[in-house]
N, C-alpha and C positions, 0 to 999 in steps of 0.2 A: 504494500500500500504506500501510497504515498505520504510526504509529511502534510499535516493540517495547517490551512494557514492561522494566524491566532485569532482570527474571528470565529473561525471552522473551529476551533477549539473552542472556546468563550464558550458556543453555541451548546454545544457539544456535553460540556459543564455544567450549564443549565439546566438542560436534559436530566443529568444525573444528578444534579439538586433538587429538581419535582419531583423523579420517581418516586421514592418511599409515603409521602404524600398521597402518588397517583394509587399507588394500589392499594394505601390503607382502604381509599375510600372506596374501590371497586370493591373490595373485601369487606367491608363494615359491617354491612348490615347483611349478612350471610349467614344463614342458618348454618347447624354443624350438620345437617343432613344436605344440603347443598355442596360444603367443604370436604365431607367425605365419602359422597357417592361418586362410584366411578360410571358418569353419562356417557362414556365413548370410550370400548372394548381398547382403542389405539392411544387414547389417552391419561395423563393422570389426571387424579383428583384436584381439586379448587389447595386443599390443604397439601398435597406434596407439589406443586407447585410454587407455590407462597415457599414452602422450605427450601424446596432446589432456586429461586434466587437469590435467598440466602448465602446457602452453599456455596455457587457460584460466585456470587461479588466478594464474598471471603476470600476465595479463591483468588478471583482478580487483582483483587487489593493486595494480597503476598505476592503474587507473580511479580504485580509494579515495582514492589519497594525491594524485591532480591535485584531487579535488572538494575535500579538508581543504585542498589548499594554494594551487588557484585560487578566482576569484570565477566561478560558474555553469560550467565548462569542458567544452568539446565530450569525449564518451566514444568512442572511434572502434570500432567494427564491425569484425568481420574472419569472412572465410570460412573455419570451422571443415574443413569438409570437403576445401578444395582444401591444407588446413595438414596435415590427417590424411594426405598424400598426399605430400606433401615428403620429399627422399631423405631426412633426418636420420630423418623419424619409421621409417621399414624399416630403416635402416643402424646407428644406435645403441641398445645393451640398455636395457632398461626401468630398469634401476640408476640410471641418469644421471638420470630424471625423478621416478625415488622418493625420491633426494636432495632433488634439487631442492623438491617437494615438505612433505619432513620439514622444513627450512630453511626455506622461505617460510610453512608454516602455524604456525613457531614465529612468527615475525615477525608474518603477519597476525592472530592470538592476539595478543602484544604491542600492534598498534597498537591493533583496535579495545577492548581491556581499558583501554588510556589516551585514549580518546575522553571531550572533556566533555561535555555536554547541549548544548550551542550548536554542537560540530562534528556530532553526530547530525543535526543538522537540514541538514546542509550539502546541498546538490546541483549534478549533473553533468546535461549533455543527453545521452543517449545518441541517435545519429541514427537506430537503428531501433526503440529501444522508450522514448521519450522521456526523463520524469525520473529519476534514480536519483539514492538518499540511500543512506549509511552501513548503515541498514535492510536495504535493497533489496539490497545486494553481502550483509550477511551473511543475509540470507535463501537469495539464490540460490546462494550458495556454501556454504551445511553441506546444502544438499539435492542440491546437483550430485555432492561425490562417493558417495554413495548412490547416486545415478541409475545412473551408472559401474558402480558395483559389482554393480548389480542388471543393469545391460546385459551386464558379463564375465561373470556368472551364466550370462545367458541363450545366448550364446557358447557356451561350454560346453557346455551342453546341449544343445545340436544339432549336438557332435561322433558323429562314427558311432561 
């Protein structure tokens, strides 16, 4: 990918300043029979969902801060799906990962706002989609919780 210019970033930033916002309130007022009925044989439920972006932007946020603070450092891979399936993610309310959430996108907002031009350019190997810079986590992370959101959407919509 290419690098963002700083408006493309700014923008970008934003993004990932509303989400925990955006999906408490998609999430609110949701029964726990909504949250934990699985409506679509190919999808998860409203509540392993909510956990896996947890998960992930956990994830994201250590990826960043190994590449700003190692020299080229291995990104490790992990199976989303056998994670969405872990007792924690059925057993604990979505609460605990909307915290979470609100908390780490304040931080991840903070670091990359105090990134200079020379840590922008830093990079990581990721073992199954190779390079990843600064760019590449804020890219895929202000379009990831949209993805989410538009998947809980689609959930929903295939309740009877």
């Amino acid at each position: 990918m290419a690098a963002l210019s700083p408006a493309e970033r700014q923008e970008r930033i934003e993004i990932l300043r509303r989400f925990p916002a955006q999906l408490e309130a998609r999430v609110r007022d949701l029964s726990a029979e909504d949250l934990t009925t699985r409506y679509m044989d190919e999808e998860w439920t409203v509540q392993q969902i909510v956990h896996h972006v947890a998960d992930s932007h956990m994830n994201s946020i250590i990826r960043l801060k190994l590449i700003l603070t190692e020299d080229y450092p291995p990104l490790k891979p992990y199976d989303q799906a056998i994670w969405a399936e872990l007792p924690d993610t059925n057993a604990v309310p979505i609460q605990a990962s909307l915290l979470i959430l609100k908390g780490l996108h304040e931080r991840f907002v903070a670091l990359f706002e105090s990134l200079t031009d020379d840590q922008w350019l830093r990079k990581g190997l990721h073992a199954a989609n190779g390079d990843y810079t600064p760019d590449d986590i804020l890219v895929i992370y202000s379009d990831h919780g949209q993805i989410h959101i538009d998947q809980i959407n689609k959930v929903l919509a295939a309740k009877p």
